[in-house]
N, C-alpha and C positions, 0 to 999 in steps of 0.2 A: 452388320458392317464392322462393327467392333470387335467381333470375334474374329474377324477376316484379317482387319489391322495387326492384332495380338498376333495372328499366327502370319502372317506377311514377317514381322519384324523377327520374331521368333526366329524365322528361317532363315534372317540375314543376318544374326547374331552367330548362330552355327556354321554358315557359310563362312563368316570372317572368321571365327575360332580354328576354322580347318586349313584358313589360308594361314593364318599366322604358324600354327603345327608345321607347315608344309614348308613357311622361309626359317622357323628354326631349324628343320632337320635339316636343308639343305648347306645353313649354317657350319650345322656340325660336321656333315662330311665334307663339305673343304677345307675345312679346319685341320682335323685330328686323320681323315684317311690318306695316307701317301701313296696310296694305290693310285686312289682318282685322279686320274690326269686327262686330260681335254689336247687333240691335236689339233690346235687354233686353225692349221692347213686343211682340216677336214671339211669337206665339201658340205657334210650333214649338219656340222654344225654352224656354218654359216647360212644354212637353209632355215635351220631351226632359229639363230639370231633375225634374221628378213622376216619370218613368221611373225617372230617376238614384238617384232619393232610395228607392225600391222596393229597392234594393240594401241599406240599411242595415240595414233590417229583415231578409232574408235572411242576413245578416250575424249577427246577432242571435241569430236562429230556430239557424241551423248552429253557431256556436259552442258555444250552451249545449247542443244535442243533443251536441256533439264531449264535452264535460266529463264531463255527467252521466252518459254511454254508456260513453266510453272511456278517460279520463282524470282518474277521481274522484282518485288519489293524486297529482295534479300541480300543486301548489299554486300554480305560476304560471300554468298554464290557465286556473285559476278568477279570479284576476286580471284576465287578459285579455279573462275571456267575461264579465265587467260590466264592464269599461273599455266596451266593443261597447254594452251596455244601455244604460251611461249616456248614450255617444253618438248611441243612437237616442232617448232620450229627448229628447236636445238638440236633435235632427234636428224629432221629433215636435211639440217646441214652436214650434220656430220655423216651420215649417209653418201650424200653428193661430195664429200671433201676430205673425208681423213678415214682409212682403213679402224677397225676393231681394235687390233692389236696396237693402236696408238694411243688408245685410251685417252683423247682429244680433251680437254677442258676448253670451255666458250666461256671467259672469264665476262664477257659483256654479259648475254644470256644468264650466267650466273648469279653476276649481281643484279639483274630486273625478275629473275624469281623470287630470290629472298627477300625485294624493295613489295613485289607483290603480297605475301604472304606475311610481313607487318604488317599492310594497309588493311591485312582481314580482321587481324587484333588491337590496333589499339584505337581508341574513340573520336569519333566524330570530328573534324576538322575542316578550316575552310576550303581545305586544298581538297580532302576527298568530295566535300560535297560539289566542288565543280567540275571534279573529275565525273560526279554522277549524274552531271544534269547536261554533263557533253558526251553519253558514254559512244555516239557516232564515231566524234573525230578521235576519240580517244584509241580505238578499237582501229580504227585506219594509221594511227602514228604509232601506235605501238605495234602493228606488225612490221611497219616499214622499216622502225627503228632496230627493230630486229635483225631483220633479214641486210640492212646495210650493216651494221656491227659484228654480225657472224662473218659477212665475207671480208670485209677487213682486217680481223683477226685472225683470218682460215687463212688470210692471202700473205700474212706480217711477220704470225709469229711461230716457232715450233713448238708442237704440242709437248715434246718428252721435255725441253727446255722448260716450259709450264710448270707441270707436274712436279720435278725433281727441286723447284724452285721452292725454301723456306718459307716467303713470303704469302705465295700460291695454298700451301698447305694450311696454315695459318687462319687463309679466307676458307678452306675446305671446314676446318673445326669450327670456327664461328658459323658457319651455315648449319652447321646439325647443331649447334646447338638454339639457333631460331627454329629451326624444324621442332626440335624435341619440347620446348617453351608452347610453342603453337599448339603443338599435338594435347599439350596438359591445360588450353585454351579452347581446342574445343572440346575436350572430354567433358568439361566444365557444362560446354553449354549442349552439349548432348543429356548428360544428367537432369539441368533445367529446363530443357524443350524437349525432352525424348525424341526428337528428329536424327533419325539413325546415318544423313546425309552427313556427320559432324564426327561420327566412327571410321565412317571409311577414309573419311580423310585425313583421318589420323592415322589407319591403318598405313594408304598409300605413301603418307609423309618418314613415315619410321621406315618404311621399305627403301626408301631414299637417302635416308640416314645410315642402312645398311651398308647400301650399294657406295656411298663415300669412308664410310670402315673399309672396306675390301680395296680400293683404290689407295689410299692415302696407305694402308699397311703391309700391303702386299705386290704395289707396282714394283718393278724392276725391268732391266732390259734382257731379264732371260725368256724363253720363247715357253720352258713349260713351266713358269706361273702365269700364264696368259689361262689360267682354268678359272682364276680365281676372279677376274673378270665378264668371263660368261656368266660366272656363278651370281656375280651383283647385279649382270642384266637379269638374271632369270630372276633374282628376289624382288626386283625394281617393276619389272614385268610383270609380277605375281601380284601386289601389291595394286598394280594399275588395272590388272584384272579386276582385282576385289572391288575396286571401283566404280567402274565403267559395268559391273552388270550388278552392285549395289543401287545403280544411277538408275537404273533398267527396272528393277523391282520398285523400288521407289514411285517412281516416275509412273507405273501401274498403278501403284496402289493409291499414290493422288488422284490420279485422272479417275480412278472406279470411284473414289470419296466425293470427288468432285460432280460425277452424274449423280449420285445418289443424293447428293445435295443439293441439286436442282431441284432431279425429282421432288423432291422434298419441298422445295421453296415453291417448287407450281402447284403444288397441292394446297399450301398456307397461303398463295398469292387466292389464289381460286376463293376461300374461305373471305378473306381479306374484301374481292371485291364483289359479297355476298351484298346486295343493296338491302338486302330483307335486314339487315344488321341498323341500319340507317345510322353507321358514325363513318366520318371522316377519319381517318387515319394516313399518317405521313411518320416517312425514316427521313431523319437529316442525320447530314456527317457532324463532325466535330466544331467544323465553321458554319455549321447550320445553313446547309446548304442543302437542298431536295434529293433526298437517292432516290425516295419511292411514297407515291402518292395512290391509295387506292380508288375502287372505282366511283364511291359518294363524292369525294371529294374533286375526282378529275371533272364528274360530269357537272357539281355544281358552281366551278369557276371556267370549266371550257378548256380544260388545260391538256394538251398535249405534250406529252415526254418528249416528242423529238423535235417539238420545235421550241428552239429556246428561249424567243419571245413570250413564250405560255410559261415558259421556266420560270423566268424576270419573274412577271405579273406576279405569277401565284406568292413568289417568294417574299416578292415587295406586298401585297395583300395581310398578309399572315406577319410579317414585320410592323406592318401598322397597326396591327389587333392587339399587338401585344404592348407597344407602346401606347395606345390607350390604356393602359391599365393602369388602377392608381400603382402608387408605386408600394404602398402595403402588400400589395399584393403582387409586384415586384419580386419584392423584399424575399417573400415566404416562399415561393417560386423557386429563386434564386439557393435560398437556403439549406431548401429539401433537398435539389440536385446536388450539390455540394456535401451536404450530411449523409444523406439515404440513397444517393444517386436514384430518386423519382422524389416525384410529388404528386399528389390528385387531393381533387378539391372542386368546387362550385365557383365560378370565376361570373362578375357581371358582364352581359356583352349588348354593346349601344345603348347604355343606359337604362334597356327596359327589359328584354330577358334574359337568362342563365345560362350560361351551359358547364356540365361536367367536363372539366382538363384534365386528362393522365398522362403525364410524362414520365417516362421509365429511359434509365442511361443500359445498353447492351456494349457487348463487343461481339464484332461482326471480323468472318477471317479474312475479307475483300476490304472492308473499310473502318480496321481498328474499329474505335467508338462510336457508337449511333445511340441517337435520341428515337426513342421511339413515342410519336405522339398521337395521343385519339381526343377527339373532339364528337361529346355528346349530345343532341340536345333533346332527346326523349326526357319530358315534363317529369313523367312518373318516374322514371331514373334518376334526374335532378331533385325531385320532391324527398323520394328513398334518401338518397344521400346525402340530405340537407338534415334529415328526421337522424340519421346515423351519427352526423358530428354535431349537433346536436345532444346526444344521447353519450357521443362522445366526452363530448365539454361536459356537461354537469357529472360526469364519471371522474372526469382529470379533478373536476375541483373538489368533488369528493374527496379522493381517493390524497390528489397530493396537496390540499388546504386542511384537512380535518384537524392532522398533527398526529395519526394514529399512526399504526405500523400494519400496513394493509398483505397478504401476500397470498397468490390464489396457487395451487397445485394440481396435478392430476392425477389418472387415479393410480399412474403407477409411480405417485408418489414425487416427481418430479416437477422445480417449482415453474411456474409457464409467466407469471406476473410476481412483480415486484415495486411497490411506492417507491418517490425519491425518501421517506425516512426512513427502507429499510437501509438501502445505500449509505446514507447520513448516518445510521445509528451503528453497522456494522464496520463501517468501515472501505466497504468496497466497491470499486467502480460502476457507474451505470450502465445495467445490463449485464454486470460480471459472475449475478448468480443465477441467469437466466441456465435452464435444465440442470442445475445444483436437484442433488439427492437432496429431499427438506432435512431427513438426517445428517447431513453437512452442516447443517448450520444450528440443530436441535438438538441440545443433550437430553438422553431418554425419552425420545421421543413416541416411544409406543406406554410411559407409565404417565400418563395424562387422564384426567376424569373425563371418562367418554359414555355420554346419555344416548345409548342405543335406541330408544325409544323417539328421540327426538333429533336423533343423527348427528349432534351438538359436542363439542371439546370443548372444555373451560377448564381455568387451574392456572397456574401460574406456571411459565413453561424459560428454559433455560436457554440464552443464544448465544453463538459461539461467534465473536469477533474476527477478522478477517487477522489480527494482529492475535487471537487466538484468549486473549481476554474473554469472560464472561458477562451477559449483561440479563436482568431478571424481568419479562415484561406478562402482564397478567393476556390474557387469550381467552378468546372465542372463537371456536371453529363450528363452520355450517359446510355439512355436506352437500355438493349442489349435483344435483340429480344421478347420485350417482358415478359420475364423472371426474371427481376431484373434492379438492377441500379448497374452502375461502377461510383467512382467518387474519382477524382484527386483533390485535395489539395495543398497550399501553406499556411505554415503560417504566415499573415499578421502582426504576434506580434512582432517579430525579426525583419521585412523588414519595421514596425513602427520604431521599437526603432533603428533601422540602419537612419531610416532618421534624426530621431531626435542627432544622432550623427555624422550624416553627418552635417548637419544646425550648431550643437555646435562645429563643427572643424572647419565650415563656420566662425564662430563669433568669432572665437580663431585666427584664422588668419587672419581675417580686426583688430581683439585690439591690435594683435603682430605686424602688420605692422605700424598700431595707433601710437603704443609704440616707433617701429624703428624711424618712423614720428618724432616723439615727441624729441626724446633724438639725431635724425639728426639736429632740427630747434633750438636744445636748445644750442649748443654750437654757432650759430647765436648771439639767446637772452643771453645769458651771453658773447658773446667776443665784441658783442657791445660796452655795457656800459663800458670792461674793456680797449676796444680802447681808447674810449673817456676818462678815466681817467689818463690814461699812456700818450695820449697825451697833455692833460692840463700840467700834472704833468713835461712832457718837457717844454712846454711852460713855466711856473713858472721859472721853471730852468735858461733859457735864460733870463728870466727876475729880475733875483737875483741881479743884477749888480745896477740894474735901483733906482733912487732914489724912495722914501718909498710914493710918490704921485704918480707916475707913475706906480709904481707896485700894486699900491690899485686900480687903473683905470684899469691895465689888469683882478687882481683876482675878480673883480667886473663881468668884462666883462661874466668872463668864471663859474663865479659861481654858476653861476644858471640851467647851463646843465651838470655842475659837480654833483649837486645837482640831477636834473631829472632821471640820469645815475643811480645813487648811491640807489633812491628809486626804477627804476626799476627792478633793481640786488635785492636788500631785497624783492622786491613782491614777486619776482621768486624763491628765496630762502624759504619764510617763506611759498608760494603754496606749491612747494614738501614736506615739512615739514608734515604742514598740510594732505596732499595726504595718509602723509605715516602712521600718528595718526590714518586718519579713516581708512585705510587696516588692522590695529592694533587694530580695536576698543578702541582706547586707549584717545578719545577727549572728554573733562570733559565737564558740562553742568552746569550754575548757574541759577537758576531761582531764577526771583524774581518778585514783581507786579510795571508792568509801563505802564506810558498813553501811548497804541502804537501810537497815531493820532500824537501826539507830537515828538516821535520816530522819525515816518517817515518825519513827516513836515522837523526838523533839520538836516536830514540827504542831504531831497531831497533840501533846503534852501543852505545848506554847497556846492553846487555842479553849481551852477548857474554860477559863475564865471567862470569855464571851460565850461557849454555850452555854454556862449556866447561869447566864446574867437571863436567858429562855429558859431555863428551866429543864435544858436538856443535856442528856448522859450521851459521851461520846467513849465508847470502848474498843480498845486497840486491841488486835489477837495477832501472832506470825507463829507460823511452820517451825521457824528455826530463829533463835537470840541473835545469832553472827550471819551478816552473808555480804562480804564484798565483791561489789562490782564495778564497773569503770561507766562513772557519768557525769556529771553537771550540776554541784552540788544547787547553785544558785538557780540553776533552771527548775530540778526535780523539787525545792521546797518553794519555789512561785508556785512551782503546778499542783503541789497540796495544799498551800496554803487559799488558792482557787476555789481547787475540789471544797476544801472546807468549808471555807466563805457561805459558797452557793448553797451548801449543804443546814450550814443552822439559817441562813435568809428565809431557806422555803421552810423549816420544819417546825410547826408550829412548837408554842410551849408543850412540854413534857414530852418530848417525841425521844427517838434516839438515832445517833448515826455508829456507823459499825466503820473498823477501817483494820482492814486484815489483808495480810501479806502473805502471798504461798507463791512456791517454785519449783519451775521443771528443768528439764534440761537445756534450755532454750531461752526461756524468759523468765524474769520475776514477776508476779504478776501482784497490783496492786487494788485493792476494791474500796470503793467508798460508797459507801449504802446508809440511804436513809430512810424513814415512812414522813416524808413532808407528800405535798401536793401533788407531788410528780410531775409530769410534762404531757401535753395532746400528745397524741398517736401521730398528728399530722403534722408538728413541732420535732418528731425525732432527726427525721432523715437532713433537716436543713440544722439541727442545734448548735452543729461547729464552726455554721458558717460567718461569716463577720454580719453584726450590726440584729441580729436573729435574738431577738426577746420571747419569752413567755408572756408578760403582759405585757401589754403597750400602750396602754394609759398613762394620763398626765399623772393621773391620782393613784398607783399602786403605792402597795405595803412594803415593798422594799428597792431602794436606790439600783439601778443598773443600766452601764449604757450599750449591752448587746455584744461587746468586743473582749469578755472576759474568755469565753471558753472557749473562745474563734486562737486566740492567742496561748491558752492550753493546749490545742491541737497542735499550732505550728511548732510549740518547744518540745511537744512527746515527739512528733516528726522529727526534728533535730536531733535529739538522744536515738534516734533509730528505732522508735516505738511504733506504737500502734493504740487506740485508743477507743472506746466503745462505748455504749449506753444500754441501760435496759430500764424502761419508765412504764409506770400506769398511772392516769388521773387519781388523786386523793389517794393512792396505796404508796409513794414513792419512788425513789428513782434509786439505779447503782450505774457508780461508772469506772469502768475496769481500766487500768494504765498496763500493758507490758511493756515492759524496758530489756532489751535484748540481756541474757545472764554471760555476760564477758567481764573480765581484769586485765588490765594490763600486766606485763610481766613482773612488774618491782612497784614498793611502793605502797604507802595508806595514808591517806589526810586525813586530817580531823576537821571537823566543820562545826563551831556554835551556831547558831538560828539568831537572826538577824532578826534583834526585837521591833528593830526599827518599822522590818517589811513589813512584820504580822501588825502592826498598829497600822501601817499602809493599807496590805489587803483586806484588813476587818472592819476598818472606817465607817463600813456601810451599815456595818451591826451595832457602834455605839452607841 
């Protein structure tokens, strides 16, 4: 039947192609040949015009049979198949009333075609739709109104008077161009409906369009351009052909689609009222209203199709069944038709047994939309289906409660299921990767560890974002018999960045304990010194009495660790300081150009006296006597005079530190090496950071409150450095300063060593 339609249309497509060839060539020769001339007095062709005009009426006749037959719901047929009337009526009158050669205009007639042919195009209105719910009277007043307006027009006014009129013309152009508007209106919906009834009538309307070119351009009152008028009946004519036996094929080819779809439907009714099926099944329309009941269900309510009483009942029946129902199940009902256009399920019925409902939404070509419903009550079908959703449910809560990324494929590799967290994690609408290549969404997806032996994929596999992002989630795949792949998911991005926030809470609470550390030992390091002052400051006391040599002998005595006390209270004071500048980025920076070799000699010179108050040799070496560079004089001898500090603290008596300067092209590079105690292995990676001790006892062998080297880092940082360690327990420690090798372009300071600092920074060693 399909193949029949194809070639039906086919052939109506070539038919119209051959009529349009046929009104352009005829086009051309009364255009361009001055030969052709037509003797309007000739007997034949006024024979042939009477012929011509035999078409409209067929026209007519075939339309309104097309309508009434086969296209009562088609509100612009009906349109069309009195546009046709009207135009035969027009044909009719002027036949009875005005010769050929007058080329008549029915200006009445004229304007009730083109009022008809809007009413086919533009949308639904209160006017047309009572137009269509009266189409009797409508159909009786419009031919009458016709036929009185043609004759009082025929009886009033002269036709050439018409014609030659500006006004007249005017209304002739505006009408082809509603025709030519129309014709690009239904092309439109021929394209959308493939209904080939929407061609020809485009065809026939441009024919008409023709035939008012040749009138409006070429009327006159000479007797031989009267050719050019035959010439627009015959393309008008041609045109109404293509119509009226397009209407003709058509009309065939419904009525054969139409048996065959009986046939059809008596064969599925037959099935339908197979009782060995034992379900009820029922078609409602859209109002849910009965089209068709089969034969379970006719015979278990008594109902009869053609009496309408049985109609009521069963309707009213089946309306109360359903409003018993809780309204949950309403609800779900209501939803599925609306989402999935069906629904099926186990519904309770009278409280005590089940039956399976399937409601399915169709479109039918007789009654737009239908519900199509079956009502089941075979137990072991109900039990089946109960055992499915079931097996359903604990699958749904699987699958979308787990939190995994569940996603099933087949075997030609195309995905068939989808969780909502692949949705959620990709990005993409629900159901939007349903038949996705897996390779769409999987980079590399054939280089995966695949256990042939156990038909199994594992490995960490790559997904590609709908926004085209990457995301990393670890997989399992199970081959399921052959047929496809299942494969479970985690995503490894979250349970990264969880680690990586686990580690950062790690490191948050060794710096807060750090801290606790810190600010426990510091009221140590400051009640110290404040002991020892408070005591002296008694002592003095006691000694006020004493004559002015004696009490110069005590304050002698005590001065010097009053002294000691008092520098290492300002260390500690001017460190936090310090600490709290760079958390503030608030620590200023002077450069200027100085010989660093000189720097360090003075600083590491200034310091000899306290190592050998230990017993230890500190020996300077450098590459080169000179080498100016641009830095910070006052930052670069904090930061040795530091290095140094820390250096004779840890090294026991008799040990040595080494402090040697070498240079490349790039940096100066500064070493300070000792063989003291050195530093744990697991003490390196954290030694810069604030509040970070080697020991952390009340009781160690040397004063420190953790913020010395933390505060070394930040100053080489500021100078543009970089700074480093190399320690082993009991073998000692080196720790390397590069300071970028730059000068400024002019310029050399001199800088003396500020005896004041070094008795500051070494406080801890007197």
């Amino acid at each position: 039947m399909i193949l029949n339609a194809k070639k039906n249309e086919k052939f109506i497509i070539n038919f119209i192609k051959h009529a349009v060839i046929l009104i352009i060539l005829l086009m051309i020769l009364g255009i361009h040949d001055s030969t052709f001339n037509i003797d309007m007095h000739n007997k034949n062709i006024h024979d042939l015009v009477s012929i011509l005009s035999l078409l409209i009426y067929l026209g007519a006749i075939v339309s309104s049979l097309y309508y009434y037959m086969l296209k009562k719901n088609n509100d612009i047929i009906f349109y069309i198949t009195y546009f046709i009337i009207a135009f035969f009526l027009h044909l009719s009158n002027q036949t009875m009333w005005v010769n050929i050669q007058d080329e008549h205009l029915l200006i009445n007639l004229f304007i009730i075609n083109k009022i008809l042919i809007i009413m086919t195009i533009i949308p639904n209105t209160k006017f047309k739709n009572k137009i269509l719910n009266k189409k009797g009277i409508f159909t009786f007043c419009m031919v009458l109104l016709c036929l009185i307006l043609s004759y009082i027009e025929l009886s009033l006014f002269s036709s050439k008077t018409l014609i030659t009129n500006h006004y007249i013309q005017i209304l002739f152009f505006c009408g082809d161009i509603i025709y030519i508007y129309a014709s690009f209106k239904y092309f439109e919906k021929f394209k959308k409906t493939n209904d080939c009834i929407y061609i020809l009538w485009t065809v026939f309307l441009l024919s008409r369009c023709l035939k008012n070119f040749y009138t409006l351009t070429f009327y006159n009152d000479n007797m031989e351009n009267y050719k050019y008028a035959v010439l627009s009946l015959l393309i008008m004519y041609i045109g109404l052909t293509v119509y009226s036996i397009g209407i003709l094929i058509i009309s065939n080819m419904e009525t054969n689609s139409k048996l065959k779809d009986m046939q059809d439907l008596d064969v599925f009714y037959n099935i339908l009222d197979n009782e060995f099926m034992n379900i009820e099944m029922y078609f409602f329309n859209k109002s849910w209203k009965i089209i068709y009941a089969n034969k379970v269900a006719r015979k278990k309510y008594n109902f009869n199709e053609n009496n309408m009483e049985s109609l009521k009942y069963l309707e009213e029946k089946l309306k109360k069944g359903f409003e018993k129902l809780d309204k949950k199940y309403k609800s779900i009902i209501t939803e599925g038709l609306i989402n999935n256009k069906s629904w099926k399920g186990v519904i309770p019925k009278d409280n005590k047994d089940e039956v399976l409902l399937d409601i399915r939404t169709q479109v039918s070509k007789d009654h737009g939309i239908i519900y199509v419903v079956q009502i089941n009550y075979n137990k072991e079908i109900i039990k089946l289906k109960k055992e499915v959703e079931e097996k359903n449910r604990i699958f749904d809560v699987i699958t979308e409660k787990s939190g995994d990324i569940i996603i099933i494929v087949d075997k030609d590799e195309r995905i068939r299921y989808a969780n909502k967290e692949v949705y959620k994690l990709l990005g993409y609408e629900e159901n939007e990767i349903i038949n996705f290549d897996i390779k769409d969404i999987i980079i590399d997806y054939y280089n995966y560890n695949y256990n042939r032996e156990e038909n199994k994929i594992f490995g960490e596999l790559h997904l590609i974002c709908k926004d085209k992002t990457i995301i990393d989630v670890e997989t399992l795949g199970t081959r399921i018999n052959d047929e496809g792949w299942i494969f479970v998911s985690r995503n490894t991005t979250y349970r990264k960045e969880l680690e990586l926030l686990k580690n950062e809470n790690e490191k948050i609470k060794v710096h807060q304990q750090l801290k606790n550390d810190f600010f426990a030992n510091l009221s140590h390091e400051l009640k110290t010194p404040l002991n020892i002052f408070y005591s002296i400051i008694q002592l003095l006391d006691l000694n006020l009495d004493k004559k002015e040599n004696e009490f110069k002998l005590v304050y002698e005595k005590y001065n010097t660790g009053l002294k000691i006390n008092f520098y290492r209270m300002l260390r500690m004071i001017t460190n936090l300081i310090d600490l709290t500048k760079f958390d503030s980025d608030f620590k200023e920076i002077n450069f200027n150009n100085y010989d660093i070799v000189k720097l360090c000699e003075d600083v590491t010179m200034s310091v000899i006296t306290y190592a050998q108050q230990k017993n230890i040799q500190i020996i300077f070496d450098t590459d080169e006597e000179e080498h100016i560079i641009r830095c910070d004089a006052e930052h670069m001898e904090r930061i040795m005079l530091n290095l140094l500090s820390n250096a004779i603290k840890y090294t026991p008596s008799g040990g040595e530190i080494f402090v040697n300067l070498s240079f490349d092209d790039n940096y100066v590079n500064i070493s300070v090496k000792d063989n003291g105690i050195g530093i744990p292995k697991e003490k390196l990676e954290s030694i810069f950071e604030k509040f970070v001790r080697v020991d952390k006892t009340i009781k160690r062998e040397n004063e420190g409150s953790g913020i010395g080297l933390s505060i070394v880092k930040s100053l080489v940082d500021l100078l543009g450095g970089k700074i480093s360690i190399e320690s082993s327990e009991d073998i000692g420690s080196e720790f390397t300063i590069e300071i970028p090798n730059m000068k400024l372009e002019e310029g050399l300071t001199d800088y003396d060593v500020d005896k004041e600092r070094i008795t500051l920074e070494l406080s801890d060693i007197c």
